[in-house]
C-alpha positions in Angstrom: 0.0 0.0 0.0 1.2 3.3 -0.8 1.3 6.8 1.6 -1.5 7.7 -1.2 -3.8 5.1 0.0 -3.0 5.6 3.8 -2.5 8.6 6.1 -4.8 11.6 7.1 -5.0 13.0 3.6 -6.3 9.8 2.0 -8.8 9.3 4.9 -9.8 13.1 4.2 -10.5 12.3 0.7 -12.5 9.1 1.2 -14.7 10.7 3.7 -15.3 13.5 1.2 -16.5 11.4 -1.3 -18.7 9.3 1.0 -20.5 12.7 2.0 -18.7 13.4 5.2 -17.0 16.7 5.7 -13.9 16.6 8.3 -12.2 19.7 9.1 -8.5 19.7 9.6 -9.1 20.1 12.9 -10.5 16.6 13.1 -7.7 15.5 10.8 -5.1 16.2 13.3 -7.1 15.0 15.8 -7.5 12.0 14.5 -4.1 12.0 13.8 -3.1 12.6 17.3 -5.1 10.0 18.2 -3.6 7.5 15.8 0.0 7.9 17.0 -1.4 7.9 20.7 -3.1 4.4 20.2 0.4 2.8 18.1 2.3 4.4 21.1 -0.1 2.1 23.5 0.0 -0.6 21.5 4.1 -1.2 22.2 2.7 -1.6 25.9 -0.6 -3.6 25.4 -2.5 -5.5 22.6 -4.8 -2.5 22.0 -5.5 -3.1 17.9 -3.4 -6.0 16.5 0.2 -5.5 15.6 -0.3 -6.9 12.2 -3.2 -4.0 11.7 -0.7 -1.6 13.0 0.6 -0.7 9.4 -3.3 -0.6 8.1 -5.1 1.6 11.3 -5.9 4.1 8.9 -8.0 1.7 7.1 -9.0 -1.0 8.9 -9.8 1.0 12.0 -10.4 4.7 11.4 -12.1 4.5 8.5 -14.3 1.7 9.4 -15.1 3.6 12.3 -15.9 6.9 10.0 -18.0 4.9 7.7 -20.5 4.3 10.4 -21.2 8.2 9.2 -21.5 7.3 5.5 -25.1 6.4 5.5 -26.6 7.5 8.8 -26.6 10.9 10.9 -26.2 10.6 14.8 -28.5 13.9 16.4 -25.9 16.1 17.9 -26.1 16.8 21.6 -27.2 13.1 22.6 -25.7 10.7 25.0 -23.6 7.6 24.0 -22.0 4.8 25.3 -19.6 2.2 23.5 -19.4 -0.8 25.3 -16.0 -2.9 24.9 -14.8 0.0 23.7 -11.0 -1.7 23.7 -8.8 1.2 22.3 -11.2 4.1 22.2 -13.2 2.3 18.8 -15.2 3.5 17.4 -16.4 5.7 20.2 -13.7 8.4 20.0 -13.5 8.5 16.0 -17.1 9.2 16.1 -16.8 12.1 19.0 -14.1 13.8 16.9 -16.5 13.9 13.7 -19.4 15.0 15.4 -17.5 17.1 18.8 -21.2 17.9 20.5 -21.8 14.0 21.7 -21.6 13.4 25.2 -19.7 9.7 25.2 -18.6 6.9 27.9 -16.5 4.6 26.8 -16.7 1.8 28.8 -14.4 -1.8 28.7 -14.0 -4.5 31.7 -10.1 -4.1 31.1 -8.2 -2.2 33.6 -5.4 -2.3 31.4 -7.6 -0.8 28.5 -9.4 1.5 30.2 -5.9 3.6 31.4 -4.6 3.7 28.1 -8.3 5.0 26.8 -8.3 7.6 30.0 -4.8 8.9 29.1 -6.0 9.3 25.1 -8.7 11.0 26.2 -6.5 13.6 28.6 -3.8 13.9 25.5 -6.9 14.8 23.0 -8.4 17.1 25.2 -11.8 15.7 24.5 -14.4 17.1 26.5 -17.7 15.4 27.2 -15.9 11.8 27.3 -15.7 9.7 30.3 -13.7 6.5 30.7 -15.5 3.3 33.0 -13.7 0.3 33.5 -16.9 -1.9 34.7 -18.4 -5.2 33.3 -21.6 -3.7 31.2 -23.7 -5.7 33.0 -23.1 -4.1 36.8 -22.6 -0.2 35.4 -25.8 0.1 34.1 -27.2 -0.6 37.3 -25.4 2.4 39.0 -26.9 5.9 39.4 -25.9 8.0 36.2 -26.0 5.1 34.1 -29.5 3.2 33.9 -31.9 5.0 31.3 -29.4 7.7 30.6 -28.3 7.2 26.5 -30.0 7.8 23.7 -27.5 5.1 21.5 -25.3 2.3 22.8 -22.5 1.4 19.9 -20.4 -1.2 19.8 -17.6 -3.3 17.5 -17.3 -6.6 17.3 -17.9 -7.1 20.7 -20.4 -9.7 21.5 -23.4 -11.0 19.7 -26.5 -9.4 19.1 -28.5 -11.1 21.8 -25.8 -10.2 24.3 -25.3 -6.7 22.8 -29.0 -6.1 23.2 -29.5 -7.3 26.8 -26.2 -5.0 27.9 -27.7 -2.2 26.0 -31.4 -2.1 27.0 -30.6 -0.9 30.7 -28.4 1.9 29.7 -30.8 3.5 27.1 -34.1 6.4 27.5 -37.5 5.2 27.2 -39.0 5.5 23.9 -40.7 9.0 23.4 -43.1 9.6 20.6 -41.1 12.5 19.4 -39.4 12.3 16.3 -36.2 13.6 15.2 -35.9 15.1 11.5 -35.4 12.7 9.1 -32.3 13.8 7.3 -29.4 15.8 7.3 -28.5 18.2 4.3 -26.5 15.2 2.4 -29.8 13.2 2.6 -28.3 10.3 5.2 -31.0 9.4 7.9 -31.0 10.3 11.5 -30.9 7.3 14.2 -33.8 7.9 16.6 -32.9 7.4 19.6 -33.5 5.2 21.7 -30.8 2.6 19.6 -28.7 0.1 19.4 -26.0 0.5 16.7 -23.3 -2.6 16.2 -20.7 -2.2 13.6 -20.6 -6.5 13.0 -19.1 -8.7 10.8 -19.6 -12.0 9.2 -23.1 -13.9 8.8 -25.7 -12.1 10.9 -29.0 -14.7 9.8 -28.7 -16.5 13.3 -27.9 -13.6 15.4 -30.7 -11.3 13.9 -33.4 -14.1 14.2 -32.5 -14.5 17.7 -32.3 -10.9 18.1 -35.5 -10.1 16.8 -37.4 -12.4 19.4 -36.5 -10.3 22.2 -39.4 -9.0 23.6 -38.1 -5.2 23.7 -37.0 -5.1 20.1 -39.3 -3.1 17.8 -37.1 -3.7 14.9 -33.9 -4.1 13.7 -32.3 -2.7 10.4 -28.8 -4.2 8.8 -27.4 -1.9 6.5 -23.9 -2.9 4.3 -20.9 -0.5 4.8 -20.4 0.5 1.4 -17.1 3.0 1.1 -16.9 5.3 -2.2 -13.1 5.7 -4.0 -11.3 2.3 -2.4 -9.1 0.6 -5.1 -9.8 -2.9 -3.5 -13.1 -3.9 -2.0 -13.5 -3.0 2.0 -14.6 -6.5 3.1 -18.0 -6.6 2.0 -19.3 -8.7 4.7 -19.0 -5.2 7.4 -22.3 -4.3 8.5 -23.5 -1.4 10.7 -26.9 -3.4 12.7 -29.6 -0.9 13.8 -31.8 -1.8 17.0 -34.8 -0.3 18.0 -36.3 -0.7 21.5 -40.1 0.0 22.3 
């Protein structure tokens, strides 16, 4: 791969033509955050050291591309469970800086390397738990407090939506707009959104049995100007509660 097909400048110009604007600002954010998570990873297994060449791609991007197709409302709360190296919660706070975020992973040794990203970006409005899913949302500040739950290749979907449920807002029979200016839908809130992988049949029928699920939607992650094809099996999985 050449520097033209890696780097901040080539993520710029994907993004562009996939209908997402990102400032410089976010550039060298993103950047910052890049050389933050590779300086991490010499100390523990944060991405894979094979990827390590790739992050760019395989893990900025794909992160990103969760944009491509849908809007998240600004100004609404989020929480990434297994959150591992920041991914893809803090991509996603950089692109759109008004989210309130907690990124949240069972693994001490995770969590400090997220916590001291997170105090070398400067990010405000992000908060760091180390905490099984499971037992934070049942503290104060937590249960029914997010309008989306994300996750990536974490857990399966009837997992992901049992973990999620507790952290998430009642339903409310307002409804946000329907789309931004570039025509890509808003997420109502409250949601479930899974960037998965692989073949989903068993996991969605499952998934949809739950007695809390009002619907779920699988959209492909389809990415404008690649040379070679961006693993066509990446999905983004949209759950709605009622």
């Amino acid at each position: 791969m050449s520097d033209e097909d890696s780097g901040a400048g080539w993520f710029r110009r994907i993004c562009a033509l996939n209908k997402l604007s990102v400032s410089y600002q976010q550039t060298e954010l993103l950047e910052e955050y890049v050389g933050l998570v590779l300086e991490w990873n010499k100390k523990i297994n944060i991405i894979s050291r094979k990827d390590e060449p790739n992050i760019w791609r395989r893990h900025i991007l794909h992160c990103a591309s969760l944009l491509f197709t849908i809007s998240i409302q600004e100004d609404t709360k989020v929480v990434d469970l297994g959150t591992g190296g920041g991914l893809p919660g803090i991509p996603v706070r950089i692109l759109i800086p008004t989210l309130s975020l907690t990124l949240v992973d069972s693994i001490r040794k995770k969590t400090e390397a997220v916590e001291d990203i997170v105090n070398r970006l400067g990010l405000a409005n992000v908060k760091v738990e180390c905490a099984r899913a499971e037992e934070l949302a049942a503290r104060k500040g937590f249960r029914d407090e997010f309008d989306f739950v994300v996750a990536r290749s974490v857990a399966d979907l009837k997992k992901l939506v049992e973990w999620s449920l507790p952290f998430l807002k009642s339903p409310k029979s307002n409804v946000f707009k329907e789309a931004d200016a570039q025509g890509k839908r808003f997420i109502q809130s409250p949601a479930l959104v899974a960037m998965k992988g692989g073949e989903l049949t068993n996991e969605l029928s499952i998934a949809r049995r739950h007695k809390h699920v009002k619907d779920i939607e699988v959209i492909d992650l389809k990415i404008e100007g690649l040379v070679e094809n961006h693993n066509p099996n990446r999905k983004v999985v949209i759950v709605r509660f009622q």
